[in-house]
C-alpha positions in Angstrom: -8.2 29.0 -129.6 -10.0 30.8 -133.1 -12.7 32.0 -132.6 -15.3 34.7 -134.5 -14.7 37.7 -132.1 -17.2 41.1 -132.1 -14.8 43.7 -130.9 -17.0 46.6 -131.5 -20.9 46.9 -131.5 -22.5 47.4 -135.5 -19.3 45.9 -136.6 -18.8 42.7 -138.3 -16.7 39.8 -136.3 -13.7 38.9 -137.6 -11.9 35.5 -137.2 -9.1 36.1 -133.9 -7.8 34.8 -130.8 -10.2 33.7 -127.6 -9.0 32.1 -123.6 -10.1 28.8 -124.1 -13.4 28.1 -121.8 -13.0 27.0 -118.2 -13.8 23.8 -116.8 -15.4 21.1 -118.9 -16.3 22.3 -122.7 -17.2 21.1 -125.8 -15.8 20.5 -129.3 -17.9 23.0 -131.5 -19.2 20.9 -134.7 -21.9 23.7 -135.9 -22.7 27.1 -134.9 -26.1 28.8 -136.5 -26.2 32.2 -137.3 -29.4 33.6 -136.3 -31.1 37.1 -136.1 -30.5 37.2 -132.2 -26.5 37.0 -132.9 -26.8 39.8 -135.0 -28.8 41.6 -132.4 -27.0 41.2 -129.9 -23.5 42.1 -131.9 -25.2 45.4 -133.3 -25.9 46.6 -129.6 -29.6 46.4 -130.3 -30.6 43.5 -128.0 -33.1 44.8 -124.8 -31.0 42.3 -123.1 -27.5 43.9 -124.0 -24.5 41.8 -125.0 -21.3 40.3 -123.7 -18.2 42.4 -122.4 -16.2 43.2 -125.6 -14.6 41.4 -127.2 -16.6 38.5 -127.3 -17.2 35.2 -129.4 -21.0 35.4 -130.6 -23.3 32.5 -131.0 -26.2 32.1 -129.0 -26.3 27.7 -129.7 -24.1 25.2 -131.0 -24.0 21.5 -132.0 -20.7 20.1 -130.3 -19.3 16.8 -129.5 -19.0 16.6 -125.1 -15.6 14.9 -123.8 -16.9 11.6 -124.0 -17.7 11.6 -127.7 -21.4 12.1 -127.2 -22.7 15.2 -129.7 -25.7 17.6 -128.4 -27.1 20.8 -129.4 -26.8 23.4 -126.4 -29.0 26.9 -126.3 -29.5 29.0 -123.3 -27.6 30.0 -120.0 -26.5 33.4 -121.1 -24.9 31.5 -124.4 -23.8 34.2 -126.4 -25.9 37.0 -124.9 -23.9 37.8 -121.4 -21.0 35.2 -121.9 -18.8 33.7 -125.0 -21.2 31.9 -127.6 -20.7 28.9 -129.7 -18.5 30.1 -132.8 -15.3 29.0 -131.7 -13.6 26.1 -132.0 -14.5 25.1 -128.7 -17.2 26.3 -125.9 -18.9 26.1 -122.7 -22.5 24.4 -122.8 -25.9 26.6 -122.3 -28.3 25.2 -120.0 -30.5 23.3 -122.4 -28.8 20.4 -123.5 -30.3 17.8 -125.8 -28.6 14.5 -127.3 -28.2 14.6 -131.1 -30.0 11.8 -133.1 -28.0 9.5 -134.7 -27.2 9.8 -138.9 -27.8 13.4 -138.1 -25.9 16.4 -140.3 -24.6 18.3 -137.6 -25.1 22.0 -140.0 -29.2 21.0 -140.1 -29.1 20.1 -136.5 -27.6 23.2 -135.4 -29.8 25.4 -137.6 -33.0 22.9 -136.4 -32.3 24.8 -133.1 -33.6 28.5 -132.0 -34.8 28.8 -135.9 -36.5 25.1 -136.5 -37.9 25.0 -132.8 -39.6 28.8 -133.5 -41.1 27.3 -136.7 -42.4 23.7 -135.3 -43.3 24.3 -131.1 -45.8 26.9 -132.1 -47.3 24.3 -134.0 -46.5 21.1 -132.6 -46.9 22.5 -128.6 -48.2 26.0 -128.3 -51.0 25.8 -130.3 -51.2 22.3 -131.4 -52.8 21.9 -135.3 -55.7 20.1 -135.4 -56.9 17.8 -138.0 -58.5 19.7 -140.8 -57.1 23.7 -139.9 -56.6 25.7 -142.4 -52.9 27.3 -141.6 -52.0 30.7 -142.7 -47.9 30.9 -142.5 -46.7 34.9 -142.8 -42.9 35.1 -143.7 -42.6 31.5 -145.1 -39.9 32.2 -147.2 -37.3 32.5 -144.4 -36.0 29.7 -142.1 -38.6 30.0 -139.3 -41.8 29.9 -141.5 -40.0 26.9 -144.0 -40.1 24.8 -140.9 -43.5 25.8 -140.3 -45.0 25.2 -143.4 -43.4 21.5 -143.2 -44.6 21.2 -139.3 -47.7 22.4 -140.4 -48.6 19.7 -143.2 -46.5 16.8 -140.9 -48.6 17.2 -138.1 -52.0 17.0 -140.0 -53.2 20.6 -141.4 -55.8 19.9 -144.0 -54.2 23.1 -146.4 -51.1 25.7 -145.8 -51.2 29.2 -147.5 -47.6 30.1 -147.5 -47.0 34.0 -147.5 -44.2 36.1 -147.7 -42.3 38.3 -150.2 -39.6 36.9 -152.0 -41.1 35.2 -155.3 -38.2 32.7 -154.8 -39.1 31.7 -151.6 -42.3 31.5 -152.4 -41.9 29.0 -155.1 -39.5 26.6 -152.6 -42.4 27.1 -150.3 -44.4 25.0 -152.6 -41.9 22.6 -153.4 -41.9 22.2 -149.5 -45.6 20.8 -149.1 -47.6 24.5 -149.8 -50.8 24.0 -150.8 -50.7 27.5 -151.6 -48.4 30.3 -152.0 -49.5 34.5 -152.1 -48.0 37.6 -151.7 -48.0 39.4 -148.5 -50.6 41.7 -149.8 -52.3 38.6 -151.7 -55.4 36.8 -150.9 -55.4 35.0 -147.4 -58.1 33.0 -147.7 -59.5 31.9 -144.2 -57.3 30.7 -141.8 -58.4 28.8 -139.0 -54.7 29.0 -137.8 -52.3 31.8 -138.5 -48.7 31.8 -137.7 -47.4 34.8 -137.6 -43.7 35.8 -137.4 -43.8 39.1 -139.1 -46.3 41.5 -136.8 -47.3 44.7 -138.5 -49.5 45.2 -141.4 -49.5 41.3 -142.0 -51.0 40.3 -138.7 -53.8 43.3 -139.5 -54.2 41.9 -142.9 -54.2 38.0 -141.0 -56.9 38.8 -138.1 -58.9 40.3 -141.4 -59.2 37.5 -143.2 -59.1 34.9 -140.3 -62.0 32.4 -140.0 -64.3 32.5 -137.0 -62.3 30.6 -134.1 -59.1 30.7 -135.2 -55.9 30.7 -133.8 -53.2 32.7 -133.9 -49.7 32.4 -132.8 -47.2 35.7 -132.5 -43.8 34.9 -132.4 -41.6 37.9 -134.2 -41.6 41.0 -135.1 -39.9 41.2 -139.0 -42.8 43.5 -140.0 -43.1 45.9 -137.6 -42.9 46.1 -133.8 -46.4 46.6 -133.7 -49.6 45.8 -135.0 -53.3 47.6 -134.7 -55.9 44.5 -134.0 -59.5 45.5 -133.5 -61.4 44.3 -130.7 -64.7 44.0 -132.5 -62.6 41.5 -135.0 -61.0 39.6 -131.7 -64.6 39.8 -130.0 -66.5 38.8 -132.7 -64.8 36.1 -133.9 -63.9 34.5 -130.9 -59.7 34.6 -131.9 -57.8 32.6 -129.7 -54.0 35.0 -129.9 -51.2 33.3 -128.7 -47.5 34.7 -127.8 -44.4 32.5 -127.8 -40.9 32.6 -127.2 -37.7 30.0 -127.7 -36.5 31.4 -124.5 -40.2 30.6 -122.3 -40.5 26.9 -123.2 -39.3 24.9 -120.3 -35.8 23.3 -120.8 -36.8 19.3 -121.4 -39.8 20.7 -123.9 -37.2 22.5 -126.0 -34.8 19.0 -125.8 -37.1 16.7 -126.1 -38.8 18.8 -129.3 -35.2 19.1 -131.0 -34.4 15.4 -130.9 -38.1 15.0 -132.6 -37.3 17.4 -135.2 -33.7 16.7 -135.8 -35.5 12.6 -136.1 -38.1 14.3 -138.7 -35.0 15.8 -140.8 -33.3 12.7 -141.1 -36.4 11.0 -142.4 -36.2 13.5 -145.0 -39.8 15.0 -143.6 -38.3 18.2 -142.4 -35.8 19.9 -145.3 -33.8 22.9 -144.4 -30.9 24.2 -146.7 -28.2 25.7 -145.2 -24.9 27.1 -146.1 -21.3 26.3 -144.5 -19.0 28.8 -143.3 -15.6 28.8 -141.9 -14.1 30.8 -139.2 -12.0 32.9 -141.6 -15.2 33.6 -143.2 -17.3 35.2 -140.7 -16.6 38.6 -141.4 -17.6 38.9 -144.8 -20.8 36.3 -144.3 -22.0 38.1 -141.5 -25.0 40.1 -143.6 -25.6 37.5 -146.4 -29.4 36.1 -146.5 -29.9 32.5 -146.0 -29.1 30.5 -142.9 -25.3 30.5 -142.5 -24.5 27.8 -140.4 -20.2 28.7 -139.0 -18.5 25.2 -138.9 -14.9 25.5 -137.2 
């Protein structure tokens, strides 16, 4: 079968031949590029990658025997064993039922990228009526889902932050109340979702309002960040750590189907961009979130 195949580690995949998965498989619809994939392809993963060659692609929208269509994550999925960009593949352990009307490109990318921006918010740390949410890198994937999740599920204002002036101004155009640099003016947050690390969390637990909460999820800023205990003490912060790969398996399904529902209401936009196969290899580095469609 074709399949996107990383024959050596740092290197771009290129569009080749793979075995065909045993047993029972799926028909691959949509397969997400995602940071992890290029982690994991560059050799910089802590949890190493698949025997080369491999196909990445850590989850995939794809249509089982019977003609039902999921999105699949998990199980070693492109992180010990062939992934999802290929025309066909094995399933990952988490395994939720697509909606309906869905577009299988926003479903796909709705997955390890929508689910980091909406569970921190929706299940983690649940937003309560009236917070004030402070979203750091909102003009990628993750914190465009967040600033949606945030204003869906009640937050009374969201300061979206991040660098790109253009992402910034879709930001708005997304439900924003606000949008500032990185270095800009915070506000108070009573809830800070943070995806970056580094000098932006510093800069966050700064400004934060007594109370607040905040929820570390990434690392885009900086592996590490220097918070002060008498900021932590004094204000009573409530810090939270999450993780796709820690939420429990019918949380991460049943989450998915609700935000997959919420993009085909139109209350969760995402742009993507389609790729084929044959493009992989040059598409591999572009910004944006490439979504591989066999």
């Amino acid at each position: 079968m074709r399949a996107a195949l990383v024959s050596e580690l740092g290197r771009p995949p290129q569009v080749g031949e793979a075995p065909e998965p045993e047993g029972e498989s799926l028909e691959v619809l949509a397969a997400p590029l995602n940071p992890l994939d290029r982690a994991v392809a560059a050799g910089q993963f802590y949890g190493g990658h698949p025997e080369l060659p491999y196909v990445p692609g850590c989850e995939l929208v794809g249509r089982e025997p019977g003609g039902r269509v999921v999105w699949t994550f998990g199980g070693g999925l492109g992180l010990s064993r062939n992934g999802g960009m290929a025309e066909r593949a094995e399933a990952g352990a988490v395994v939720a039922e697509v909606p309906d009307g869905a577009d299988f490109a926003v479903a796909a990318a709705l997955g390890i990228a929508g689910l980091a921006g909406w569970l921190p918010l929706a299940w983690r740390a649940p937003v309560r009526e009236g917070d004030r949410v402070l979203v750091l890198g909102a003009t990628g994937a993750v914190g465009q889902v967040a600033v949606q999740a945030a204003k869906l599920l009640g937050a009374a204002q969201v300061v979206a932050a991040g660098r790109d002036p253009k992402g910034l101004e879709r930001a708005l155009e997304l439900g924003a109340d606000e949008a500032v640099p990185l270095d800009g003016d915070f506000g108070e947050p009573t809830y800070v979702f943070d995806p970056l690390c580094g000098e932006p969390l510093e800069r966050a637990v700064a400004a934060a309002a007594p109370g607040a909460r905040i929820v570390q999820l990434g690392q885009s800023a900086g592996p590490a960040a220097t918070l002060p205990s008498a900021a932590i003490r004094g204000k009573q912060l409530d810090v939270h750590g999450f993780s796709d790969f820690a939420v429990p398996a019918e949380v991460l399904a049943e989450h998915h189907q609700r935000l997959v529902g919420h993009a085909i209401a139109g209350e969760i936009r995402l742009e993507v961009e389609r790729v084929g196969l044959d493009e992989i290899g040059a598409a591999w580095g572009r910004p944006g979130k490439l979504v591989v469609c066999p």
